[in-house]
TORVEXSE-965805 format. One record per residue (C-alpha): residue in three letters; x, y, z. Coordinates in steps of 0.5 Angstrom, whole numbers, plus 500, padded with zeros to 3 digits. Layout:
BEGIN
ALAXYZ...
//
This chain:
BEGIN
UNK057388636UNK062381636UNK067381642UNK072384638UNK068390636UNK066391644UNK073390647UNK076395642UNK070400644UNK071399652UNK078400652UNK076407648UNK071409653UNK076407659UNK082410656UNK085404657UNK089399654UNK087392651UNK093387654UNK093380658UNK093383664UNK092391669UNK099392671UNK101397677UNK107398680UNK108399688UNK116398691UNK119398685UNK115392683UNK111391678UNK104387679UNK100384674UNK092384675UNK087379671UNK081376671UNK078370666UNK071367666UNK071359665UNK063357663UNK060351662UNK056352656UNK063353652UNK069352655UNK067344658UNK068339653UNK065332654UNK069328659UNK072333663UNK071332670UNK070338676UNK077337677UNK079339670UNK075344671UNK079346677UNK084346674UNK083350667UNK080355671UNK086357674UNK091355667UNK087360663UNK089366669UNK095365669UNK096364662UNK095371662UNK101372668UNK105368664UNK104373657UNK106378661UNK113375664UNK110375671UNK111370677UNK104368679UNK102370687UNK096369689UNK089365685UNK081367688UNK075365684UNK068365685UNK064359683UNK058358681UNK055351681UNK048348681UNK045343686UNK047338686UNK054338685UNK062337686UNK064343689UNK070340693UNK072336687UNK072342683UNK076346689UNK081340689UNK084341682UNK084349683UNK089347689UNK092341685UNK094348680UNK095352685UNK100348688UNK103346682UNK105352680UNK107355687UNK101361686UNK097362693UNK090359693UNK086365697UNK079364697UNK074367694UNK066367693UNK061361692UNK054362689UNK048357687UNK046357678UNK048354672UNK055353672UNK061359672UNK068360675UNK071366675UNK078367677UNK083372679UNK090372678UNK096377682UNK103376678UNK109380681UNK115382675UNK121387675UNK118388667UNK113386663UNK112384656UNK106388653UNK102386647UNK104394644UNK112392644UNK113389637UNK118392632UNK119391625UNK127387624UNK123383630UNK122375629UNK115372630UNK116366635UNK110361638UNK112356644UNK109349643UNK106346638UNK099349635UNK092346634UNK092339638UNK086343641UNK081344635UNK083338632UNK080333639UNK074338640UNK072337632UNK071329634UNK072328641UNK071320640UNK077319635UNK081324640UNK088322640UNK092322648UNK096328646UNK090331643UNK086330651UNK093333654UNK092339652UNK084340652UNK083337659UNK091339663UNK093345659UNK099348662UNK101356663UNK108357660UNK110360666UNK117359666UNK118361659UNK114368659UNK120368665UNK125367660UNK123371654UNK124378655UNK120378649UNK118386646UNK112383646UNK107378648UNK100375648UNK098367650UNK093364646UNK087363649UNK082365642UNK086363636UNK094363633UNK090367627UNK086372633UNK093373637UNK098375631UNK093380629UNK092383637UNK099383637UNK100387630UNK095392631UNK097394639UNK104395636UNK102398629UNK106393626UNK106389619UNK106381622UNK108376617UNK107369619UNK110363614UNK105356614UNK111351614UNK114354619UNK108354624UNK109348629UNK103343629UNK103336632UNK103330627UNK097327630UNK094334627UNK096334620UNK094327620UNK087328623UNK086334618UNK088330612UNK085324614UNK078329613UNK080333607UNK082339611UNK088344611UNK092342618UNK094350618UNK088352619UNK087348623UNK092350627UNK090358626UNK084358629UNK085353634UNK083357642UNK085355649UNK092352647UNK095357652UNK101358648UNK105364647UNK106368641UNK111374641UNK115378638UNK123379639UNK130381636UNK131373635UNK127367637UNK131363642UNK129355639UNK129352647UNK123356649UNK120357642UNK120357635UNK120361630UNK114362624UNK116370621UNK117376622UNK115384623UNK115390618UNK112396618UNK106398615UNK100393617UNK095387617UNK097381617UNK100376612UNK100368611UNK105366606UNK105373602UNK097373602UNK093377607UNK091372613UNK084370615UNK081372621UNK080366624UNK079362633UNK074364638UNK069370638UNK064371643UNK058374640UNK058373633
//
């Protein structure tokens, strides 16, 4: 059973719904809850110190936060590492995150074995934006440029420094999630490909998304076309980019760009022709 297939079949079995994070509401406050799991076999490149690793152990929890429109509180983690290795380095870029984005590092667990940090996010909001928001009229809108990330891991030796930035100091779009009020939203951890199609099913919507419109970097394109490949493709299933794509009345061009629009009806369309499922799934 791919991921896909297993998440769907444990929201079904918990009753629950598939979103960035658990929220619950106490004092007229909404909190957001998640949990994310960085492990060395896919998620650690070649090059990336154990602060990096820190580092994007706390990004991709609250990449989450930042999908559902919520100040990030409080970080825990537990580490699992082998021995010997550099525990307080690793510790070090998850403070260096924390402090950068103002979110209380509050501990957590350390164990011995193959290398794994998982973490725990608390996000504080008056609303949140879910991914079962979208309504046909709304436009798509993505934050960022897409595709940065697939194109170094393709070739670590010929990766450009804009292409490192985004694979070894990933930024939450915190102050965006803040700013959008979207009527729905997912960041992007699998896949552009992936999360139109996340968001088109939660909302039972048609989503529309037009190539020329997606915005790629221009060391992206070069690289694809260099090698004889389609830098939209490229960019669709490009994970780890920690971008949001949302879904709103319109797409304000300071905190995004528009790339299509939402009907009624279903699936998931790229210039008019049913778009491939593409990005990361476990299990397959």
């Amino acid at each position: 059973m791919k991921e896909r297939e297993l998440i769907h079949t444990i929201t079904e079995l918990l009753h629950i719904d598939s979103e960035d994070a658990f929220v619950f509401s106490h004092d007229d406050s909404l909190f957001s809850l998640t949990i994310d799991t960085l492990v060395a076999k896919t998620d650690v490149p070649r090059g990336m110190t154990p602060s990096d690793i820190g580092w994007k152990a706390v990004v991709m929890n609250l990449s989450d936060l930042a999908a559902m429109g919520a100040t990030p509180q409080y970080f825990l983690c537990s580490i699992t590492a082998p021995e010997p290795y550099p525990v307080l380095d690793l510790i070090k870029g998850i403070t260096r995150a924390c402090d950068q984005f103002h979110c209380l590092y509050a501990g957590g667990d350390l164990n011995e074995g193959e290398l794994s940090v998982s973490g725990v996010a608390l996000g504080i909001s008056r609303t949140v934006m879910l991914r079962s928001g979208a309504k046909p009229g709304d436009k798509v809108g993505v934050t960022g440029d897409v595709g940065r990330v697939y194109a170094g891991l393709k070739n670590m030796d010929s990766a450009t420094p804009a292409m490192k930035e985004k694979i070894f100091s990933p930024y939450p779009r915190i102050k965006e999630g803040l700013a959008l009020k979207a009527h729905a939203c997912i960041d992007i951890s699998d896949g552009l490909s992936s999360e139109v199609y996340h968001l088109a099913e939660a909302s039972a919507v048609s989503l529309s998304i037009y190539s020329d419109l997606i915005p790629i970097h221009a060391e992206v394109k070069e690289k694809a076309e260099m090698l004889g490949e389609d830098p939209v493709l490229w960019a669709l299933k490009s994970g780890e980019e920690y971008e949001l794509v949302f879904t709103d009345s319109d797409i304000n061009p300071e905190i995004g760009t528009e790339i299509g629009e939402v009907t009624s009806g279903k699936g998931v369309f790229l210039d008019g022709e049913k778009m491939p499922l593409l990005g990361w799934e476990h299990y397959t």
